[in-house]
C-alpha positions in Angstrom: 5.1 51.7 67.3 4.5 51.0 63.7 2.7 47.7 62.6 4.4 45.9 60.3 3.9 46.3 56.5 0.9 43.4 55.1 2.0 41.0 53.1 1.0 40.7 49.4 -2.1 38.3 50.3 -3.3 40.3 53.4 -3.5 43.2 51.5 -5.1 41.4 48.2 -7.9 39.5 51.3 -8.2 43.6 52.8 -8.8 44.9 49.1 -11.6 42.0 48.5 -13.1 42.8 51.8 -13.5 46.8 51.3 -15.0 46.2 47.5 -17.1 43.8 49.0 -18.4 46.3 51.8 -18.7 49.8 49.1 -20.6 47.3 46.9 -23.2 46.5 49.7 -23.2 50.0 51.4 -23.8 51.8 47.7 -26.2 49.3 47.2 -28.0 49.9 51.1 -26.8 53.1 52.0 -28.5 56.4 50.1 -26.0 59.0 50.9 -23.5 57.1 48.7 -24.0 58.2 45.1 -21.1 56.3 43.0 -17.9 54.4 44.1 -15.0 54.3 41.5 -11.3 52.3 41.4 -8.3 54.5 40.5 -7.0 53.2 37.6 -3.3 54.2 38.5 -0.6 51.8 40.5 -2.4 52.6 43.9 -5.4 50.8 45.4 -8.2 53.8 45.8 -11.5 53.9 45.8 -13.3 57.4 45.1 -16.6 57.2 47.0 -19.5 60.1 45.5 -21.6 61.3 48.7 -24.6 63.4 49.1 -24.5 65.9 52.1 -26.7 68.0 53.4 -24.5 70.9 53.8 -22.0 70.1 50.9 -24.1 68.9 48.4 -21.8 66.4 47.2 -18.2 65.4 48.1 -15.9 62.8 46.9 -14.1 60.6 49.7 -10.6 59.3 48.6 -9.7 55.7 50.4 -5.9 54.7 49.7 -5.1 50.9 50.8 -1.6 50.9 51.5 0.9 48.3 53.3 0.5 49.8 56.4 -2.5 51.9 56.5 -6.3 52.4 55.0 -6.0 56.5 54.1 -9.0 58.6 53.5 -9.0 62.1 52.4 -11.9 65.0 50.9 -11.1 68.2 50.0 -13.3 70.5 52.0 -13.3 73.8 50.5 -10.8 75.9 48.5 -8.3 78.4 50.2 -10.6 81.2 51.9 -10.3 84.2 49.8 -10.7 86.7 53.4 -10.7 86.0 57.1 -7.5 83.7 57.0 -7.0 83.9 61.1 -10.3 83.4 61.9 -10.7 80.3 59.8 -7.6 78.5 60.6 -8.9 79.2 64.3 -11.9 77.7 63.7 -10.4 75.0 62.1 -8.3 74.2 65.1 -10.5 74.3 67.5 -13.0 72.0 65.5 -10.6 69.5 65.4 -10.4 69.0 68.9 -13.7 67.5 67.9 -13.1 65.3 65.5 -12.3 61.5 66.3 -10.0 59.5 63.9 -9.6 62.2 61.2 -8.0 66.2 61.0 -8.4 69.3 59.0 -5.7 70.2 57.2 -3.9 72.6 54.9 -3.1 70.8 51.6 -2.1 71.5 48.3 -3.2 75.5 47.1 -3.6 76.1 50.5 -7.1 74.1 50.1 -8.7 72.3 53.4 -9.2 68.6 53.8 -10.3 66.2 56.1 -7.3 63.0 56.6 -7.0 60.5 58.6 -6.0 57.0 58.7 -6.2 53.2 60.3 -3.8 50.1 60.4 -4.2 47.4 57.8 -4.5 45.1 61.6 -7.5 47.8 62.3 -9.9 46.8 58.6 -13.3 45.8 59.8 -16.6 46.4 58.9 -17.4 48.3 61.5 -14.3 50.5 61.3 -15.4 50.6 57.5 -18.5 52.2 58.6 -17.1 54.6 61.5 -14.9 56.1 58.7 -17.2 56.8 56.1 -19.8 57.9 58.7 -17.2 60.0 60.7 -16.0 61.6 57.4 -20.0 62.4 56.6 -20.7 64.2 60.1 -17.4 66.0 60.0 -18.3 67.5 56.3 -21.7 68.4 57.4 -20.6 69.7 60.5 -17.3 72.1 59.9 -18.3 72.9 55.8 -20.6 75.8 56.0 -19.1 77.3 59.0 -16.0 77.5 57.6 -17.2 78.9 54.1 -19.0 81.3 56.2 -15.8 82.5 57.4 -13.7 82.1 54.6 -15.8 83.3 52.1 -18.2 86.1 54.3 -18.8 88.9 52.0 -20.0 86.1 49.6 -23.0 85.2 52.0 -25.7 87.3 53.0 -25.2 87.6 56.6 
């Protein structure tokens, strides 16, 4: 069943909240390099991370009526071993708690995944952005390792 969409001062009270919890992580938390507002119609925040396997990767958070989305692009479409990686990808999403890997625009991979307005706490705040950051380091390398083989030195 589908929570009902937040009114116009829920969601202003949710956007406060989440500014108010990226300005206190970036300032505590040293895996977060930059956070940035979209300056378009939505309500997005672009969140700069340093990994360990992927360097650094941008997390996209979209506050909408209904949900809190977040999104990375992973990697680029693999240029050789298509079965093997989308195997791979599968099975390493039975893994994966809250968020999925996906095919998305170009064929490129990304990480989605979303939570209700009624969800928006700090401590879901931090299970996101700290899911997101184990699933990046976890499923990035192996997969370029796959996709991209003949580029590594195996």
């Amino acid at each position: 069943m589908q929570s009902p969409p937040a009114s116009a001062e829920e969601l202003a009270a949710l956007e406060s909240h989440i500014e108010q919890w990226l300005a206190n992580e970036m300032e505590e938390n040293p895996a977060i390099e930059a956070v940035e507002r979209s300056d378009d119609d939505l309500v997005r925040w672009f969140i700069r991370l340093r990994g360990e396997e992927k360097d650094v990767w941008t997390a996209w958070w979209t506050l909408g009526q209904r949900t809190l989305g977040f999104e990375t692009y992973l990697m680029p479409a693999p240029e050789e071993n298509h079965a093997a990686l989308f195997e791979h990808l599968l099975r390493r999403n039975r893994k994966l708690t809250g968020l999925q890997l996906e095919i998305g625009e170009e064929d490129a991979v990304f990480l989605r995944g979303s939570l209700p307005v009624t969800a928006i706490t700090d401590a879901e705040l931090d299970r996101i952005l700290g899911s997101m950051w184990a699933a990046v380091e976890l499923v990035f390398r192996p997969a370029m390792r796959i996709g991209y083989a003949s580029k590594f030195d195996i």
